[in-house]
C-alpha positions as CSV (number, residue, x, y, z in Angstrom):
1,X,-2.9,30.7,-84.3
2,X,-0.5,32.2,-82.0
3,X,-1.7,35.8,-83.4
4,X,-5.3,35.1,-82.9
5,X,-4.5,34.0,-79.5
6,X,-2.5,37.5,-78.6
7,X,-5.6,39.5,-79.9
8,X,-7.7,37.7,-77.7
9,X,-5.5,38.2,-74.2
10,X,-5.2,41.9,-75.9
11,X,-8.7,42.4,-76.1
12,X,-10.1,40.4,-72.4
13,X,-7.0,42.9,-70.9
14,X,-9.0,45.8,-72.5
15,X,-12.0,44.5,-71.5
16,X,-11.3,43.8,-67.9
17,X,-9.9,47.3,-67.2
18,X,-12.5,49.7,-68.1
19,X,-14.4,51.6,-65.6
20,X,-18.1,52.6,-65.1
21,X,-18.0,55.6,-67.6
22,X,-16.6,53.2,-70.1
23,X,-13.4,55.0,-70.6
24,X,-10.6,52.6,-70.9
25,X,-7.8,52.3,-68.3
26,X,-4.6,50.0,-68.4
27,X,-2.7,49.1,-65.4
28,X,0.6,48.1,-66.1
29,X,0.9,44.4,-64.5
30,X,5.0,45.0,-64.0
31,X,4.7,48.0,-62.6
32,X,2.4,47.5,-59.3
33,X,3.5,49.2,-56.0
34,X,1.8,47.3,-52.9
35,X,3.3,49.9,-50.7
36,X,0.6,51.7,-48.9
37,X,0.0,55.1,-48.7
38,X,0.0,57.0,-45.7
39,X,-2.9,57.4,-43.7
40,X,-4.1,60.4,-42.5
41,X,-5.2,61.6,-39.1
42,X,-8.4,62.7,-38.4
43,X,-9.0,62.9,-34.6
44,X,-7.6,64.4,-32.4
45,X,-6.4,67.4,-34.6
46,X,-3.4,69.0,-34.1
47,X,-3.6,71.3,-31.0
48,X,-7.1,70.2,-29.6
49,X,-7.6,70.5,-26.3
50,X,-9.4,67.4,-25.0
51,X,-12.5,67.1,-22.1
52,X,-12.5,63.4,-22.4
53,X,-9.7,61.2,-21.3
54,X,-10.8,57.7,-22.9
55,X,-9.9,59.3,-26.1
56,X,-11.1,58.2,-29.7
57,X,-8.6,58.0,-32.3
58,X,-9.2,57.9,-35.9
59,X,-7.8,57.7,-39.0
60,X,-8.5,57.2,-42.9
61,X,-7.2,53.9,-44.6
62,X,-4.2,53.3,-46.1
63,X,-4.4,51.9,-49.9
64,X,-2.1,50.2,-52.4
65,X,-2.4,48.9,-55.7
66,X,-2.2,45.5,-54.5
67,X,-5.0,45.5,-51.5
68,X,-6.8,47.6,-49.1
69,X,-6.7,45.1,-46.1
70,X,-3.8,47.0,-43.3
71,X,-3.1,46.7,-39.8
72,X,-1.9,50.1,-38.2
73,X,0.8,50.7,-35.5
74,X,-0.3,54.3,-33.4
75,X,2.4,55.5,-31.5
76,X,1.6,58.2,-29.1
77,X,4.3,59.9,-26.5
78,X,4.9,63.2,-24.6
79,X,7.7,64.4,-26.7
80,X,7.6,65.0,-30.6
81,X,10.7,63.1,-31.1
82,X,9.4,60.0,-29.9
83,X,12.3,59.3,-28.1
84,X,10.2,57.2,-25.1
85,X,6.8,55.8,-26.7
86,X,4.3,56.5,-23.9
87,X,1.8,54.2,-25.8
88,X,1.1,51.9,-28.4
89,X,-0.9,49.3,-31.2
90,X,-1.5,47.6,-33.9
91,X,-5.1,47.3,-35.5
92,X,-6.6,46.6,-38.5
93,X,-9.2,49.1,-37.4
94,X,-9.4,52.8,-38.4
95,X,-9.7,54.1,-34.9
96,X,-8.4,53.2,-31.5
97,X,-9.5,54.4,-27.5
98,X,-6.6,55.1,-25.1
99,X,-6.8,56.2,-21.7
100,X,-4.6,59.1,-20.9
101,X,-3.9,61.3,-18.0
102,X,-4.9,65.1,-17.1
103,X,-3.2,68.4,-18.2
104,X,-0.7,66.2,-20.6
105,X,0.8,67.6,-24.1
106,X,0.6,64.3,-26.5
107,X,2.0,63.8,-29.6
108,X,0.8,61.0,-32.1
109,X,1.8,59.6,-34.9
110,X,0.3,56.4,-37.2
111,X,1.8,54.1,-39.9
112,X,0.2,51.4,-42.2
113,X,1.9,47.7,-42.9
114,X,1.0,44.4,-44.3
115,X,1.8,40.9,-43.8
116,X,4.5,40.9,-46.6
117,X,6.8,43.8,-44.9
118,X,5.1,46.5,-47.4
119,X,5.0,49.5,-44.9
120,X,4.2,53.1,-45.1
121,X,6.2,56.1,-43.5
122,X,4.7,57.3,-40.4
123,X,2.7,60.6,-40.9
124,X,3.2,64.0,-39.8
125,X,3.2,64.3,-36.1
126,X,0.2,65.9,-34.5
127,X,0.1,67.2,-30.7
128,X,-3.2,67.8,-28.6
129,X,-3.7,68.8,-24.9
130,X,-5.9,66.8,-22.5
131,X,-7.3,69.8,-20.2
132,X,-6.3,69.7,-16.5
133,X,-8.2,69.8,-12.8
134,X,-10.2,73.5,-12.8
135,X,-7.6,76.0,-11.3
136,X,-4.7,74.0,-12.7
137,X,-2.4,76.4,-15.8
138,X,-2.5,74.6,-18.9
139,X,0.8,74.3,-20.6
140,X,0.9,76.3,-23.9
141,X,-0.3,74.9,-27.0
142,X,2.8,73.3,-29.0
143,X,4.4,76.0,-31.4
144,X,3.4,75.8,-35.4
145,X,5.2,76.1,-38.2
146,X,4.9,79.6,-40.2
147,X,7.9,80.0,-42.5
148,X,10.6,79.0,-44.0
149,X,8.2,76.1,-45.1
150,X,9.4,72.6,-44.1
151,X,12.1,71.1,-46.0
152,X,12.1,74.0,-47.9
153,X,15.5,75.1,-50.6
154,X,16.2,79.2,-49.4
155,X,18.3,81.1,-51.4
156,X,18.6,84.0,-48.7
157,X,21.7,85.0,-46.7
158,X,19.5,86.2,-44.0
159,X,15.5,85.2,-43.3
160,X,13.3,85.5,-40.3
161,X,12.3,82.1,-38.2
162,X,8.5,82.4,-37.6
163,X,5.9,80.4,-35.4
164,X,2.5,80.6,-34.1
165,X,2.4,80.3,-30.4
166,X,-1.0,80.3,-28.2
167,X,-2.0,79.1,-24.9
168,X,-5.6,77.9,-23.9
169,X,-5.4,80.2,-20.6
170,X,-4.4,83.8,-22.4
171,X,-0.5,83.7,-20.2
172,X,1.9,85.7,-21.4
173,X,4.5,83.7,-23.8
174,X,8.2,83.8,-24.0
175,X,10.3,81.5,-26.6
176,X,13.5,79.7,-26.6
177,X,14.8,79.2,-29.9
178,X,17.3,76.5,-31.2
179,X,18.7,76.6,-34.5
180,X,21.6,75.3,-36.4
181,X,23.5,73.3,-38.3
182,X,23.0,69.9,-36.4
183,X,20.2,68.1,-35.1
184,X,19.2,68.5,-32.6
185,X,20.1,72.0,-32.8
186,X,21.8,74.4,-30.1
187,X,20.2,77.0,-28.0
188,X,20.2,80.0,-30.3
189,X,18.4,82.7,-28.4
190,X,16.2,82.8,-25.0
191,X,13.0,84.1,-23.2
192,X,11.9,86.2,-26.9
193,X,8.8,87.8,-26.0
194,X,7.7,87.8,-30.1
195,X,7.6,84.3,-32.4
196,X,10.1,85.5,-34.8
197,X,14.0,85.2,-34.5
198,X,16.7,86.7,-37.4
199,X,19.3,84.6,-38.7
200,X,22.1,84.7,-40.9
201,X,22.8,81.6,-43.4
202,X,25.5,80.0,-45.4
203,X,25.0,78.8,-48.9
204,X,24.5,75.1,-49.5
205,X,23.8,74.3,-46.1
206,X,21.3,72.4,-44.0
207,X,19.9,73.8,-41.1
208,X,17.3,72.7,-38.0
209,X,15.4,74.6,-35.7
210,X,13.0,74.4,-32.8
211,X,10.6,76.5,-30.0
212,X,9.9,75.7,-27.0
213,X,6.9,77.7,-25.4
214,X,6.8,78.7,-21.9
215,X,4.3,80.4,-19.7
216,X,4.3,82.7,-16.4
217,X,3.3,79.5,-15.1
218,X,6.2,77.1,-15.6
219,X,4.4,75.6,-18.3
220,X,6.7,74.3,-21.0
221,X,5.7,73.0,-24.4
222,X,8.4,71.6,-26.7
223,X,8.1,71.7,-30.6
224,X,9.3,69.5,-32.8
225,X,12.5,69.7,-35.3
226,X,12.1,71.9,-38.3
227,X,14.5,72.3,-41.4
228,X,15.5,73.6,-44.0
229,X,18.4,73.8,-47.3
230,X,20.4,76.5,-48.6
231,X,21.6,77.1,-52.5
């Protein structure tokens, strides 16, 4: 008896998991993660410069193995650290309008969570520009990433830091560069007039660097911490 009743609980487990094609797939009931994954931004994208101020932010939904039902927490604030949160909220909607002000950098940021203290991380932080008054400079775009890649393992003495800077009203650039050994990392070298710095390593080493952008118009944009390892 207890056999046949095994086969059975085998077979309605078999039954209950197959999919539309008919292909058979087993979930393993001990081995369920109800974290959710992290959700992923979709507007504004990074380094959009915004016309309208009541802006529209969206998202795509978390998911877990347990439900798809989240509420999100957006953080936005004028510094990619997020040292002082400018503004905030939790939804259980996919999108969110704030009001924000003229010729402002913003950087955002979103995380999902449940009722049961299941969270996600927060996702990659993403910067956008709300344009300014006509015949008011628009600070320069925040600087990107080009190499080493993020987190990245170098086994290098001596590599080249690399970034992408721009600015919406074509004025001339110049860089500050911080990079080091702590974070945040120490002024390294000043008003460059190219987005590439050289620098010399130590093996088995973490380092952290950072741009800030500035125009011929006092306009200052602040990146965010990068890093890096050493072998």
């Amino acid at each position: 008896m207890k056999n046949i009743y095994i086969t059975i609980c085998t077979a309605l487990l078999l039954l209950g998991c197959s999919d539309d094609e008919g292909s058979i797939t087993l979930k393993d009931p001990f081995n369920i993660d109800a974290t959710p994954t992290i959700p992923s931004l979709v507007y504004p994208t990074n380094n959009l410069v915004c016309t309208n101020f009541d802006l529209n932010f969206q998202w795509n939904p978390a998911t877990s193995d347990i439900t798809n039902e989240f509420m999100y927490e957006i953080e936005i604030a004028t510094q990619p650290t997020f040292e002082n949160i400018l503004l905030t909220a939790n939804t259980s909607q996919t999108s969110v309008i704030f009001n924000l002000e003229k010729g402002t950098t913003y950087f955002w940021r979103i995380k999902a969570f449940d009722n049961n203290g299941n969270e996600s991380p927060y996702t990659s932080v993403q910067a956008f520009i709300t344009e300014p008054d006509p015949g008011i400079n628009t600070i320069p775009y925040v600087p990107e990433l080009i190499t080493p890649a993020l987190r990245s393992t170098l086994t290098e003495n001596n590599i080249t830091l690399e970034w992408n800077g721009a600015d919406a009203d074509g004025d001339p650039l110049l860089y500050d560069v911080y990079f080091g050994e702590t974070n945040p990392p120490a002024l390294f070298a000043e008003n460059l007039a190219s987005s590439f710095a050289e620098v010399t390593l130590d093996a088995n080493k973490e380092y952290f660097w950072r741009v800030v952008v500035k125009d011929d118009q006092q306009g200052v944009s602040i990146g965010q911490v990068w890093s890096f390892k050493t072998d």
